[in-house]
C-alpha positions as CSV (number, residue, x, y, z in Angstrom):
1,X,191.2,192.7,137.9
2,X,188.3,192.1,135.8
3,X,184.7,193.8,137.4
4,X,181.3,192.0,136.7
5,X,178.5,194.1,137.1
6,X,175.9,192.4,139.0
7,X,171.8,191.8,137.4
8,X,169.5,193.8,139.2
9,X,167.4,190.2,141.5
10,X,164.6,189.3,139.6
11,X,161.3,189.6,142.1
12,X,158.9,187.4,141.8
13,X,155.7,186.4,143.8
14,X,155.3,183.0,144.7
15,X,152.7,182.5,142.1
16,X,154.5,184.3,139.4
17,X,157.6,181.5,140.1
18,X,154.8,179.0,139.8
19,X,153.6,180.5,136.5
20,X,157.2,181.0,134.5
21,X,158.5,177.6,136.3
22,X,155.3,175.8,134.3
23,X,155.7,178.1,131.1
24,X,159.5,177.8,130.7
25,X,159.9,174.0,131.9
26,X,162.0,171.7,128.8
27,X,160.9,168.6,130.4
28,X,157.4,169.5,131.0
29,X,157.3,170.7,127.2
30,X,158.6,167.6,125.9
31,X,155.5,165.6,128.0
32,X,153.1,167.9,126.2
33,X,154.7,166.8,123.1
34,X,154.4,163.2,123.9
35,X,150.8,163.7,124.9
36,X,149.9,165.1,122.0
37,X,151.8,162.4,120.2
38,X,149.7,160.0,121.3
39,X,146.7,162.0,120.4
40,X,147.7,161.6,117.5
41,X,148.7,158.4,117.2
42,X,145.0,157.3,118.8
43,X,143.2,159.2,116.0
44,X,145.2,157.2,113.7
45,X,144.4,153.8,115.1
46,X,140.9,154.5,114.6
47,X,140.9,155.6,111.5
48,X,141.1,152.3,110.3
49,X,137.7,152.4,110.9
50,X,136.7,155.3,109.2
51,X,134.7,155.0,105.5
52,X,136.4,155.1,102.5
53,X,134.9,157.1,99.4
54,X,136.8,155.8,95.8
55,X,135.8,157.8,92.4
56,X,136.9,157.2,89.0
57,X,136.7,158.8,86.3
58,X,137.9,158.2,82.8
59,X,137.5,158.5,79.2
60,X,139.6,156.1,76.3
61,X,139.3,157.0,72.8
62,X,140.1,154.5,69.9
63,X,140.7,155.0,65.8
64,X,141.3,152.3,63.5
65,X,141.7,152.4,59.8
66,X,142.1,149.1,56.9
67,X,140.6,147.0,54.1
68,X,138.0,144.3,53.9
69,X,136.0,142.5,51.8
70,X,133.7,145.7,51.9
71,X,136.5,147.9,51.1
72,X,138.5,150.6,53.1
73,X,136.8,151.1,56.3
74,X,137.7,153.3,59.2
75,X,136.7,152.6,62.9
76,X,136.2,155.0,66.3
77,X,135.4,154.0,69.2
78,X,134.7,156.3,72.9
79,X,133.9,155.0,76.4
80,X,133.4,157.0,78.9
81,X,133.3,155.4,82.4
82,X,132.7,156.9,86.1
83,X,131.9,154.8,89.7
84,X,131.9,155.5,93.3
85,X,131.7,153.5,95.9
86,X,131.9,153.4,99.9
87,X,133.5,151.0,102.1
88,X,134.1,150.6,105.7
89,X,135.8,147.7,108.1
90,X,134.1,147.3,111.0
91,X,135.6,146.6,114.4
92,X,134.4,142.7,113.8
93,X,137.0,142.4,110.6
94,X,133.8,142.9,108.5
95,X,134.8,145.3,105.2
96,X,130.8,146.6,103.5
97,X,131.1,147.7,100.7
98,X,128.8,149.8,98.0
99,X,129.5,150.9,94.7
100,X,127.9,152.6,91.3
101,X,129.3,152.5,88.0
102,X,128.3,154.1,84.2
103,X,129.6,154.0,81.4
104,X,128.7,154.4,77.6
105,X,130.3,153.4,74.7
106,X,129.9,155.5,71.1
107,X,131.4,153.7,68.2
108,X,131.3,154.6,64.8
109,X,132.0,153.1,61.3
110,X,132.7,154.7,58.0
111,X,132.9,152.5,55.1
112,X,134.7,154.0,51.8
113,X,131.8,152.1,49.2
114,X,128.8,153.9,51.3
115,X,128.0,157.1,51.7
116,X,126.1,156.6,55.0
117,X,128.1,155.8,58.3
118,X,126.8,153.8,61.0
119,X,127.0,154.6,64.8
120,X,126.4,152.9,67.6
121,X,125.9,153.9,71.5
122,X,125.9,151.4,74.0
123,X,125.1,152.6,77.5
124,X,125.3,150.6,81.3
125,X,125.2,151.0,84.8
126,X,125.6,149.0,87.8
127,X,125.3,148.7,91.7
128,X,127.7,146.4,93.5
129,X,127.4,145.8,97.0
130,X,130.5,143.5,98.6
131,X,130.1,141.7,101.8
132,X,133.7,140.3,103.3
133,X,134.9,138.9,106.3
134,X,138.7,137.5,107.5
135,X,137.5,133.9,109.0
136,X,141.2,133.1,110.5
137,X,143.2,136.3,111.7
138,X,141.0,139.8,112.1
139,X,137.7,137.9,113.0
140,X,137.3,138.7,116.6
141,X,136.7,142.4,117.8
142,X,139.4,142.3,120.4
143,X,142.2,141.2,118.0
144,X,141.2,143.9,115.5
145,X,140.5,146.8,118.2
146,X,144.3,145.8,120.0
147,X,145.9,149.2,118.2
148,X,142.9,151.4,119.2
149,X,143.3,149.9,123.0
150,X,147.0,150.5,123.0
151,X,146.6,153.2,121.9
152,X,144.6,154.8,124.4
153,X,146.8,153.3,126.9
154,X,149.5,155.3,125.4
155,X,147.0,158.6,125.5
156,X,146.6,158.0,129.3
157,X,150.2,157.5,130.2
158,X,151.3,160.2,128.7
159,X,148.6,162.3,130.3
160,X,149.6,161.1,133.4
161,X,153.4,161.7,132.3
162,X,152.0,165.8,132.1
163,X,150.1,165.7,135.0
164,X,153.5,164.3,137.4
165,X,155.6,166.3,135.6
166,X,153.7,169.4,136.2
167,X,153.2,168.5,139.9
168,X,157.0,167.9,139.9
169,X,157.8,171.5,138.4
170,X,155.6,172.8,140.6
171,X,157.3,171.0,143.8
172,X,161.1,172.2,142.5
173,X,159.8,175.4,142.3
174,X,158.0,176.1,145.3
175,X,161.2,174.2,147.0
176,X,163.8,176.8,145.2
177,X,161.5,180.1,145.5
178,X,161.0,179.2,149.6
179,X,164.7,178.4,149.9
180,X,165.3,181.8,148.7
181,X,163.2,183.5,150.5
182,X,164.6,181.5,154.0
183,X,167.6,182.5,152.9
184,X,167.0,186.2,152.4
185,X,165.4,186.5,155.5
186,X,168.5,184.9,157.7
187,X,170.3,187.2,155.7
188,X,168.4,189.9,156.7
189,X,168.0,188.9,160.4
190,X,171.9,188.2,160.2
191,X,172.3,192.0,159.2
192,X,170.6,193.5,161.7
């Protein structure tokens, strides 16, 4: 025959089953997941929402060289360019908008028959402010806040989700740890 060798019985208090049934639950895991999911998924949706910041920055560079009534000439030009600007849609389809821009432009020209070059710098700025709004679809608040809603219906489902799935855990436990313990003490009332 083939002996087993029985485990030493685990003992537990009552709340120590409570604690390890709540630590070491899959399904009770997997809700924590979800509700964390749709944490997520709500800071998402209202992101939308959040302010953009857009930078550029950029620098182009030009040479040119050929013959004219002047002579042989040769040609550079530089622009260097930077903006920035902030938008934002607002919960009422509105997108704001704000936005500076720079730039300068350096050329200079070398003709072959004179001995002096000429240069030129050109320099500009501007501020842009943009005002849009959707007048058919994404004009009404409640049509553009319908993901943040849902959402945060999603958020308290699966919070309740947790919430009856711990109370759950907790009920199977308690059931299986006072079974146990009913049935060690017929056991021990059946020994005596």
């Amino acid at each position: 025959g083939i002996a087993v060798a029985a485990a030493d019985p685990l003992v537990l208090s009552y709340a120590e089953a409570l604690e390890r049934g709540l630590a070491h639950n899959p399904t009770l895991a997997l809700a924590d997941q979800d509700l964390r999911a749709a944490d997520g998924a709500l800071l998402a949706a209202r992101g939308v929402f959040d302010p953009n910041l857009e930078a550029t920055l950029g620098l182009q560079s030009s040479t040119s060289e050929g013959s004219g009534q002047l002579g042989e000439y040769s040609a550079k030009a530089r622009t260097a360019y930077n903006s920035a600007a902030v938008s934002w849609l607002a919960p009422t389809g509105t997108t704001l908008s704000l936005g500076w821009e720079n730039s300068r432009n350096d050329y200079r020209y070398v003709l072959a028959n004179f001995d002096q070059p000429y240069s030129d710098a050109q320099f500009g700025s501007g501020l842009r402010a943009t005002v849009s709004q959707a007048l058919l679809e994404g004009w009404r608040m409640s049509y553009n806040l319908s993901p943040v809603r849902q959402a945060q219906q999603a958020l308290e489902a699966a919070d309740l989700s947790v919430q009856l799935q711990r109370q759950q855990t907790v009920a199977d436990v308690a059931n299986a740890y006072w079974a146990v313990y009913a049935a060690q003490r017929q056991l021990a009332v059946a020994e005596q």
